[in-house]
SEMAR-568473 format. One record per residue (C-alpha): residue in three letters; residue number from 1; x, y, z. Coordinates in pm, 1 decimal. Each point is the difference from the previous one (the first is absolute). Last residue first. Layout:
BEGIN
+------+-----+----------+----------+----------+
: code : pos :       xx :       yy :       zz :
+------+-----+----------+----------+----------+
:  Ala : NUM :        X :        Y :        Z :
...
+------+-----+----------+----------+----------+
//
This chain:
BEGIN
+------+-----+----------+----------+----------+
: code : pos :       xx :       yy :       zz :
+------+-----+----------+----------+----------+
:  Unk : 299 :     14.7 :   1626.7 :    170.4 :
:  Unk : 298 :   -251.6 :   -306.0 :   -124.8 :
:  Unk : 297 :    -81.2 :    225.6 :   -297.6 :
:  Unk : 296 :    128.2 :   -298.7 :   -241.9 :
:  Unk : 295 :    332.0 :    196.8 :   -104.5 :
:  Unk : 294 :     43.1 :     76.0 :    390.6 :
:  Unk : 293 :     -7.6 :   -348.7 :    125.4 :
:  Unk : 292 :    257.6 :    -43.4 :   -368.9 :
:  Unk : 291 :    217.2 :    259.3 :    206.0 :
:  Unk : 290 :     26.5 :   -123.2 :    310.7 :
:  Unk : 289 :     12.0 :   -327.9 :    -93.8 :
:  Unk : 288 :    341.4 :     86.3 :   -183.4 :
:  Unk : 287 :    110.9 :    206.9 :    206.5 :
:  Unk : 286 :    -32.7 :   -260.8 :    334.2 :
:  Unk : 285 :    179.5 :   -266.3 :   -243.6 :
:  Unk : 284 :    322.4 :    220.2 :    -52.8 :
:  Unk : 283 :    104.0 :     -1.0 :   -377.7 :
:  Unk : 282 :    229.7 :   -222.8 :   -142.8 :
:  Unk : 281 :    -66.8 :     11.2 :   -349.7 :
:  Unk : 280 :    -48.7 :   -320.8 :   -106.1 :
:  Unk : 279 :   -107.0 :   -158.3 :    369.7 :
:  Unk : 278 :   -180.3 :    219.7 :    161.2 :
:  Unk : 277 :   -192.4 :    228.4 :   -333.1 :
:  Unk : 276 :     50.6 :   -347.4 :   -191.6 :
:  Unk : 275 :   -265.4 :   -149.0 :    257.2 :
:  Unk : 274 :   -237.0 :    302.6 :      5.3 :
:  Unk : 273 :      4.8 :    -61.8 :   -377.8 :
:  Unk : 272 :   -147.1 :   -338.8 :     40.0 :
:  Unk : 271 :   -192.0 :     61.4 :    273.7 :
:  Unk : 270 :   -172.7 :    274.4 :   -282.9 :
:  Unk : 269 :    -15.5 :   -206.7 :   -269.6 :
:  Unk : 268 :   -198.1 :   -270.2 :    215.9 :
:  Unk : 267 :   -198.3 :    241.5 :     91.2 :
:  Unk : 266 :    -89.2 :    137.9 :    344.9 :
:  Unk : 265 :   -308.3 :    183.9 :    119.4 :
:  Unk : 264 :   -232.9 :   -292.5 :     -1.1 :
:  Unk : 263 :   -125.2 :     44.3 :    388.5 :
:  Unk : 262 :    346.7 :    274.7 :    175.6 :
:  Unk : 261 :   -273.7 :    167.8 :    185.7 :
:  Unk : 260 :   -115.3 :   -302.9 :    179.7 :
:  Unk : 259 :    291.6 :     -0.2 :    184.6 :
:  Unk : 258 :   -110.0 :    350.5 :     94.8 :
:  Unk : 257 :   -330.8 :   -101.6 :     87.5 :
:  Unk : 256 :     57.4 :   -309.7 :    174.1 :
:  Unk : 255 :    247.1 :    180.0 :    238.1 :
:  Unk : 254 :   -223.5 :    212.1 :    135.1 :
:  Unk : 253 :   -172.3 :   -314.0 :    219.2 :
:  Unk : 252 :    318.7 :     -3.3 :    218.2 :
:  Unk : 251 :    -61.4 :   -263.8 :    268.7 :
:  Unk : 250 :   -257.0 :   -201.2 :   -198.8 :
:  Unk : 249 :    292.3 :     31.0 :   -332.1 :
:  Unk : 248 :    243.2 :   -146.0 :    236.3 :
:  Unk : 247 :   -231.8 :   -293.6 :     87.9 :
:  Unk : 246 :    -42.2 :    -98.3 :   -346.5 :
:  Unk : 245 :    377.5 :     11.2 :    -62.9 :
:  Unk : 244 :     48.5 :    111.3 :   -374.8 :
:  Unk : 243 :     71.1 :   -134.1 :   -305.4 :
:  Unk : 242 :     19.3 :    226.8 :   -317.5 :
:  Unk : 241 :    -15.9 :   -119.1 :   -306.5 :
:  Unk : 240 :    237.5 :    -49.2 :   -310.9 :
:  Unk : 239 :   -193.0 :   -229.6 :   -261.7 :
:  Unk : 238 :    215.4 :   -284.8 :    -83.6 :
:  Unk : 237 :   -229.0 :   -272.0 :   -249.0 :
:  Unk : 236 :    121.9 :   -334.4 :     16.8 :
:  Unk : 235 :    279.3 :    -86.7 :   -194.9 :
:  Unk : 234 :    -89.7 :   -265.1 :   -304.4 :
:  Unk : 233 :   -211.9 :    179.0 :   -209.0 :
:  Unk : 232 :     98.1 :   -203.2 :   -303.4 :
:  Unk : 231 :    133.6 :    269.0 :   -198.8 :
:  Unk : 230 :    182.9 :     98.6 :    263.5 :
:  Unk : 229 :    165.7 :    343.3 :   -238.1 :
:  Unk : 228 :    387.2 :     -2.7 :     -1.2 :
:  Unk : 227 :     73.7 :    338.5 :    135.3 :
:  Unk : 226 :    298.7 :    149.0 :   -202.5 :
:  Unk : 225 :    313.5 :    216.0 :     59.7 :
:  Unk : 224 :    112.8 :    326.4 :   -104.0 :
:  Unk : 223 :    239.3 :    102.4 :    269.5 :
:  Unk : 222 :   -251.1 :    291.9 :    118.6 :
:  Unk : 221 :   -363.5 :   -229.9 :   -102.4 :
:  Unk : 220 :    128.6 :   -246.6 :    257.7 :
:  Unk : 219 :    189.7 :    161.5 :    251.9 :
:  Unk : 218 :   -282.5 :    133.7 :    180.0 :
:  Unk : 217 :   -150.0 :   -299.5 :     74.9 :
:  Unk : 216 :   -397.0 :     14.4 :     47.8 :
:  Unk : 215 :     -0.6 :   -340.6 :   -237.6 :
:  Unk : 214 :    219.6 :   -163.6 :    301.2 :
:  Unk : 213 :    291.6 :   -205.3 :    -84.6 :
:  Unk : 212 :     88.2 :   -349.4 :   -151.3 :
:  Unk : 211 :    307.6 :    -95.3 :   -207.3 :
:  Unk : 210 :     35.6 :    -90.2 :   -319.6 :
:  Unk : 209 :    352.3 :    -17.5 :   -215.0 :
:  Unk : 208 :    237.9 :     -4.1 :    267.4 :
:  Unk : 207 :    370.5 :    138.6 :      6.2 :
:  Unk : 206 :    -99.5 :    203.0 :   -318.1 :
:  Unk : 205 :    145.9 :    320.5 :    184.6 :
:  Unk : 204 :   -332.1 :    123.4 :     -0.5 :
:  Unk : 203 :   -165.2 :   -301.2 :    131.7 :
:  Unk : 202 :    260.2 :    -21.5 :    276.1 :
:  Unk : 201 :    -25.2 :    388.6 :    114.1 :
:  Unk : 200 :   -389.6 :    -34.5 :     13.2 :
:  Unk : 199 :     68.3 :   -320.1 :    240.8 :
:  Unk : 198 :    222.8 :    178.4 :    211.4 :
:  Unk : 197 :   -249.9 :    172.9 :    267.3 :
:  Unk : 196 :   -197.4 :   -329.2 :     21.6 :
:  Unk : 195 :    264.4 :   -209.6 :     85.9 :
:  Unk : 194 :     47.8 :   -314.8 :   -205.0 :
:  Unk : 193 :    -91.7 :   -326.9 :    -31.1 :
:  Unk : 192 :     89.8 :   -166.2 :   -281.0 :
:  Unk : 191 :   -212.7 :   -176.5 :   -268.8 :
:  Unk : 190 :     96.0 :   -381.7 :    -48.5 :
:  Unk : 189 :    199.6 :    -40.1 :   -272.6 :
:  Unk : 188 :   -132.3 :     69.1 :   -462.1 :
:  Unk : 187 :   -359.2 :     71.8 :    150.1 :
:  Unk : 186 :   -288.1 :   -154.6 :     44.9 :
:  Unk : 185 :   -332.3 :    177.2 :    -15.0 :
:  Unk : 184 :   -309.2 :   -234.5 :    -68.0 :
:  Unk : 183 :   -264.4 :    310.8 :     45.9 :
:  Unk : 182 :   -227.1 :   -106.9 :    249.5 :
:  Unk : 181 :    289.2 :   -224.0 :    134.3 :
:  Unk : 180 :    281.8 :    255.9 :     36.2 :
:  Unk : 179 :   -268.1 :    216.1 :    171.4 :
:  Unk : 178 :    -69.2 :   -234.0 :    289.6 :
:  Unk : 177 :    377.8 :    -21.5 :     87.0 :
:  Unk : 176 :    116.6 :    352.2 :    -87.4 :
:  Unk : 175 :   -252.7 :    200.7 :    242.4 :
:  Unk : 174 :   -363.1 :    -36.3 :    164.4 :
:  Unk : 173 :     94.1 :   -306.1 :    244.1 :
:  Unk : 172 :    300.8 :    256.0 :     86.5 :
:  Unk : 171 :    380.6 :   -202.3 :    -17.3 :
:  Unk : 170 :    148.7 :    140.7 :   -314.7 :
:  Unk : 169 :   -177.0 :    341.5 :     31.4 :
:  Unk : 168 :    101.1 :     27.8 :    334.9 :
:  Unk : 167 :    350.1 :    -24.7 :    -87.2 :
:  Unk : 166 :     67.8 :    243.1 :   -294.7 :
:  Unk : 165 :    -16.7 :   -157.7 :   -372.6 :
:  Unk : 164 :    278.6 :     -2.9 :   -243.7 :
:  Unk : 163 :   -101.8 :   -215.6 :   -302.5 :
:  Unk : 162 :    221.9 :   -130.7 :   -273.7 :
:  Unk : 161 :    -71.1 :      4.3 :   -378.7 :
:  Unk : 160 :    -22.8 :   -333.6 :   -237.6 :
:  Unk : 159 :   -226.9 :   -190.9 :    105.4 :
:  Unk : 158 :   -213.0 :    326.4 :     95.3 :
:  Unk : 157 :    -21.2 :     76.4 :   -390.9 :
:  Unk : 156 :   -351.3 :   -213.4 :    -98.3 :
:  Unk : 155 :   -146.6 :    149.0 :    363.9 :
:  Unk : 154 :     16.8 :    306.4 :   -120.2 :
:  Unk : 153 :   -332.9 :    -25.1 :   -165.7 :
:  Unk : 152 :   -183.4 :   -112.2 :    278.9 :
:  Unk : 151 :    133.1 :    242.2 :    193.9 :
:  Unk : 150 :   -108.8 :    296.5 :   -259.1 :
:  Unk : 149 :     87.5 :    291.5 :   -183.0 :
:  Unk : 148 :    329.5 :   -145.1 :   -208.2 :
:  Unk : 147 :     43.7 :    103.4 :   -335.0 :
:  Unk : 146 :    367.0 :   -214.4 :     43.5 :
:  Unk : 145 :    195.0 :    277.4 :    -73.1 :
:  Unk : 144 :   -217.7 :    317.4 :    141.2 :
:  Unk : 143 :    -41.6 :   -196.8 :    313.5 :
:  Unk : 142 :    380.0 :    -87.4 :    -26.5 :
:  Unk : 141 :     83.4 :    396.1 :      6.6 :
:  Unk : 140 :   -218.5 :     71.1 :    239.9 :
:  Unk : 139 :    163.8 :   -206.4 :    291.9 :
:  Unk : 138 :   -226.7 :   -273.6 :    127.3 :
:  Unk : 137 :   -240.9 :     16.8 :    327.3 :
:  Unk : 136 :   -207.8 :   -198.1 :    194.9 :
:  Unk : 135 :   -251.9 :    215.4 :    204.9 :
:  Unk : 134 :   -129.7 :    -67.3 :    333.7 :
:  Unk : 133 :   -290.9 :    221.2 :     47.7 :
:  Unk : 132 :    -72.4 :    369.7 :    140.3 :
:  Unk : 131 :   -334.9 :     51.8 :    -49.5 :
:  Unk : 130 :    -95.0 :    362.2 :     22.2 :
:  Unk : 129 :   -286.5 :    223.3 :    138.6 :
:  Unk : 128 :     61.1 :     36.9 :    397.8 :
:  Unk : 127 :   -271.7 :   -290.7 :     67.7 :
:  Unk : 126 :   -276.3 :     29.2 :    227.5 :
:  Unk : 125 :    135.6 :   -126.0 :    371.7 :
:  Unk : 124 :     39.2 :   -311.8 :    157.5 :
:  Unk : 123 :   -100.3 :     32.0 :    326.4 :
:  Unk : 122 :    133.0 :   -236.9 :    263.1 :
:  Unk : 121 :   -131.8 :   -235.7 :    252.0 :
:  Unk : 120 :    226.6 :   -258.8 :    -50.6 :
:  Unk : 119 :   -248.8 :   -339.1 :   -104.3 :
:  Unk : 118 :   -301.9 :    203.5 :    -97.0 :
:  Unk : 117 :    126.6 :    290.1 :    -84.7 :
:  Unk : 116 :    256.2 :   -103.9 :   -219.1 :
:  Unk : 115 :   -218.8 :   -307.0 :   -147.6 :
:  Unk : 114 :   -268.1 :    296.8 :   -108.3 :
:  Unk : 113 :    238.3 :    246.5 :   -143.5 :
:  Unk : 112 :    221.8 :   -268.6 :   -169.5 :
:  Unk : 111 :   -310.6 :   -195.7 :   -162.8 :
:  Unk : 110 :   -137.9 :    358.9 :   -109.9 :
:  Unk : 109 :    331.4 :    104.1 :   -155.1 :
:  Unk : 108 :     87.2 :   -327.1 :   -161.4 :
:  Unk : 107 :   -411.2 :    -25.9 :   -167.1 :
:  Unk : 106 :    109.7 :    386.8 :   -133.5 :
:  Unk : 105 :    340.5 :    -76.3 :   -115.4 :
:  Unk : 104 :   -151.5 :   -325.4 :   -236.6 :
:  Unk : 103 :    229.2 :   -239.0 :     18.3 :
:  Unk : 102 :    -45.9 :   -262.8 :    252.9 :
:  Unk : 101 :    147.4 :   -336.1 :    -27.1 :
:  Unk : 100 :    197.7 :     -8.4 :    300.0 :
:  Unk :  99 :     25.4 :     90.3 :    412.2 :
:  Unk :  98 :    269.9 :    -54.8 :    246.8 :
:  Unk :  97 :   -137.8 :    286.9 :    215.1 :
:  Unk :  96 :    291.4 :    161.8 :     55.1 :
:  Unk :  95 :    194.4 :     13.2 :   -323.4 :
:  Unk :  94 :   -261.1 :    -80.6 :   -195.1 :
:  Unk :  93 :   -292.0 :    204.7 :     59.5 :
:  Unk :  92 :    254.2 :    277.5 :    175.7 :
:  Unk :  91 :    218.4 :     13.6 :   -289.0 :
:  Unk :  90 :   -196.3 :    -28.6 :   -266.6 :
:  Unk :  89 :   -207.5 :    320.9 :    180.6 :
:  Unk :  88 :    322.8 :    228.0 :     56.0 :
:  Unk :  87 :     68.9 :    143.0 :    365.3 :
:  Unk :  86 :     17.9 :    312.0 :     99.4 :
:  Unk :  85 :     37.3 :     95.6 :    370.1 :
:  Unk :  84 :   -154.1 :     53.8 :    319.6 :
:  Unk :  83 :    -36.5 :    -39.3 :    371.9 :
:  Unk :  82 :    355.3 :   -119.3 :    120.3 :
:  Unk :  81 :    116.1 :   -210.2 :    249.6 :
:  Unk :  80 :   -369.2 :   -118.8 :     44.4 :
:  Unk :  79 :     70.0 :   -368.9 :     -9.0 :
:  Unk :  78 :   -195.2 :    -56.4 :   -301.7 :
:  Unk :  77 :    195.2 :    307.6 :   -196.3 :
:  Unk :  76 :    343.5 :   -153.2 :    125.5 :
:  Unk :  75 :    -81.1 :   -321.1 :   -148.5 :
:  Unk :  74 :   -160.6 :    147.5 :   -332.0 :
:  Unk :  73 :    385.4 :    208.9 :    -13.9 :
:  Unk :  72 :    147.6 :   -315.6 :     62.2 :
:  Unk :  71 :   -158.4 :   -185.3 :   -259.2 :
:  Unk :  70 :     52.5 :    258.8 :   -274.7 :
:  Unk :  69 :    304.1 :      1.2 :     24.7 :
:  Unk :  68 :    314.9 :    236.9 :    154.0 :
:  Unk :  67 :   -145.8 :    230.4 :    203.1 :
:  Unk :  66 :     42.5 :    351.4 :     85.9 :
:  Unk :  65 :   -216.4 :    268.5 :    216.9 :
:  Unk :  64 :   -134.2 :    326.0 :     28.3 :
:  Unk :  63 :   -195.2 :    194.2 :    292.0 :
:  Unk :  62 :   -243.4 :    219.9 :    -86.2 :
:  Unk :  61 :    -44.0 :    274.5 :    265.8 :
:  Unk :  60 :   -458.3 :     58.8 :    -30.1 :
:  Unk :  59 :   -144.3 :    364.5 :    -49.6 :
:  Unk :  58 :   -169.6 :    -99.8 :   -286.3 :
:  Unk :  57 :    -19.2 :     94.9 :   -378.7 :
:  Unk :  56 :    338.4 :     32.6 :    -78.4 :
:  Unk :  55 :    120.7 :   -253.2 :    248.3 :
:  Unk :  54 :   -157.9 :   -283.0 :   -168.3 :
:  Unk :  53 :     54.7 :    111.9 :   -333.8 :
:  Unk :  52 :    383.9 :     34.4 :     63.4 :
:  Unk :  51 :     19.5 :   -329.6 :    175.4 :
:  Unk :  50 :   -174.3 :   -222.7 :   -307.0 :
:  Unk :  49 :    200.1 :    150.5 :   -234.2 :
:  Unk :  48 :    295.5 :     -1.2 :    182.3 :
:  Unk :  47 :   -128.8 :   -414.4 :    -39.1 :
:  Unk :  46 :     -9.0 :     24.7 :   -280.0 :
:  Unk :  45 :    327.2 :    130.1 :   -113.6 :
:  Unk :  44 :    170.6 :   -237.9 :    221.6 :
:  Unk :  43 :   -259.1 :   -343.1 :   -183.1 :
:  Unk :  42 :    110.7 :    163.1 :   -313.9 :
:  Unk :  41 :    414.1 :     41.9 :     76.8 :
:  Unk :  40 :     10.6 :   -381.3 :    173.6 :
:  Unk :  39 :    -48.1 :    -59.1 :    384.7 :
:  Unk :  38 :   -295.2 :   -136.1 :     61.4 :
:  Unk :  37 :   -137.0 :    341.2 :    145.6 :
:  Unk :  36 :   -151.1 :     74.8 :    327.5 :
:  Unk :  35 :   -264.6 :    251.7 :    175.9 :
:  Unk :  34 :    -28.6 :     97.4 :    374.5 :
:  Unk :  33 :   -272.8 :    182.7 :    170.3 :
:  Unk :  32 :     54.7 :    243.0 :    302.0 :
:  Unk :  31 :    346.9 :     26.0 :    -29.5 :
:  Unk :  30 :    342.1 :   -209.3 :      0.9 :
:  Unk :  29 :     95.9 :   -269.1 :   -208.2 :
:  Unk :  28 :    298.0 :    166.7 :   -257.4 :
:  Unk :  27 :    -69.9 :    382.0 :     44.9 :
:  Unk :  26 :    147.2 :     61.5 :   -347.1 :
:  Unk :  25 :    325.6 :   -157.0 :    -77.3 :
:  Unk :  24 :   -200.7 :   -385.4 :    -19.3 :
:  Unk :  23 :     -0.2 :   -207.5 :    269.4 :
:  Unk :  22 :    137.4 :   -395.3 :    -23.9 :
:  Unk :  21 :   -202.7 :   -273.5 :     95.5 :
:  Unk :  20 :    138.1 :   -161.6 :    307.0 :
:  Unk :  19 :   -289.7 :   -157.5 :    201.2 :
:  Unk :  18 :   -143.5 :   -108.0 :   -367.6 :
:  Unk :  17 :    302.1 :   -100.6 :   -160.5 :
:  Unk :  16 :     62.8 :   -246.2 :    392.2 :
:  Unk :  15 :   -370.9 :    -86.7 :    -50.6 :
:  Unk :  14 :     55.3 :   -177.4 :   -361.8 :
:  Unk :  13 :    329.8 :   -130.7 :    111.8 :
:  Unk :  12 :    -99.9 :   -192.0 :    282.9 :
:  Unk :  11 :   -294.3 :   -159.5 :   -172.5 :
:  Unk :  10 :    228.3 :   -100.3 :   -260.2 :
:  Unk :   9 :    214.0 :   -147.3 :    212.6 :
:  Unk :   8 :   -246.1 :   -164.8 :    207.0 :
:  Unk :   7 :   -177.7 :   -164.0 :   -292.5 :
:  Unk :   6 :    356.5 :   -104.7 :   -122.1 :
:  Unk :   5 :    104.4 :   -186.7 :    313.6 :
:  Unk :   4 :   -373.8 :   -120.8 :     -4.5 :
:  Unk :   3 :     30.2 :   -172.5 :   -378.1 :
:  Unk :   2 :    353.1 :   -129.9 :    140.6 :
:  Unk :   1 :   -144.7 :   -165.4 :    304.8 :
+------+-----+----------+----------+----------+
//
């Protein structure tokens, strides 16, 4: 009875966020196509992305949306709520499929593009250019102290440092659990959980000692911080693609092309500094696509 009471709940929950995702400032869900984001700085910048190039190069009203996870925004994609967005390989193989063991991006991408059609009938498109992976970071100055490069070779100083790590990265088959084993990572208490938008703010202030990000963080290079290489290729590989409805792209056959105009046009470096240009400086996220769609001729 209890295993059902929680089945239901869960159930309920997961189509409740889904009937009562919240719109973005733009034209939230109306128009003739609508495309969502996660709901963190990237995935909003992306998908703008995503809207601007649509309705640059077709006469389609993009519509734009705002989830919370990863699971609800796949949920609302399969029930046709919305008709695009970008999602991140890792993610998707593991997250949704509950698959392992793969590492190469290339074997991910074709396994994802095939299952995807298959089983939901959507298109995974080519990849936008950049991986953006989890990333477990220290402060600079105790990378430069210790000589520290990689996991394995922080591992030593963990018993003695404290972890901050945000929610779904504690609780995610592809997180903290599975990577505290590869890499025999125990720490001086058990790591807390922490928001995502004050875990920079803890390191700094030498609340934590490691925490985990994204690598196409803008903070990271800004407040001089450092990516602890995965030595032992533990994360899967997180190439940022974009999935689309298959029968949205039958209705509107233009919008392959100018989807397909964004194919390897995005660097790592470049999300990453796209990121700062939101969230370091402040700036307003239609600018700022606005103008790197117009430093890449896309404007």
């Amino acid at each position: 009875m209890k295993r059902f009471f929680i089945f239901f709940l869960l159930t309920f929950t997961l189509a409740f966020a889904i009937a009562s995702c919240q719109p973005s400032n733009n034209s939230g869900g109306s128009g003739d196509i609508v495309v969502a984001s996660k709901g963190f700085t990237e995935q909003d910048i992306l998908s703008e992305l995503l809207a601007q190039q649509i309705e640059a190069n077709t006469n389609l009203k993009v519509g734009r949306l705002r989830f919370t996870s990863a699971l609800v925004t796949h949920q609302a994609l399969v029930a046709g709520k919305i008709d695009a967005y970008i999602e991140y390989t890792g993610t998707a193989f593991v997250g949704i499929l509950k698959q392992q063991g793969v590492k190469d991006p290339k074997v991910v991408y074709e396994k994802l593009k095939q299952t995807y059609a298959q089983k939901f009938n959507l298109e995974v498109m080519k990849p936008l250019g950049f991986e953006n992976t989890f990333a477990m970071i220290i402060r600079g100055e105790d990378a430069r102290r210790y000589q520290l490069q990689t996991l394995s070779e922080a591992a030593q100083y963990t018993p003695q440092w404290r972890g901050g790590f945000g929610y779904e990265f504690i609780e995610r088959e592809d997180g903290f659990p599975g990577l505290a084993k590869t890499y025999d990572l125990r720490f001086a208490q058990s790591p807390r959980v922490m928001d995502l938008g004050l875990i920079y703010r803890a390191l700094l202030q030498k609340q934590v000692d490691m925490i985990n990000g994204n690598s196409t963080d803008g903070q990271i290079s800004r407040l001089d911080l450092v990516i602890l290489k995965d030595n032992q290729q533990y994360f899967p590989p997180y190439q940022a693609v974009p999935i689309v409805r298959k029968q949205t792209l039958q209705k509107y056959p233009e919008l392959r092309k100018a989807i397909s105009q964004l194919d390897e046009r995005i660097t790592a470096q470049e999300m990453q500094q796209l990121n700062y240009l939101v969230e370091g400086e402040l700036r307003d996220i239609k600018e700022v696509v606005f103008e790197f769609r117009k430093s890449k001729g896309l404007a």
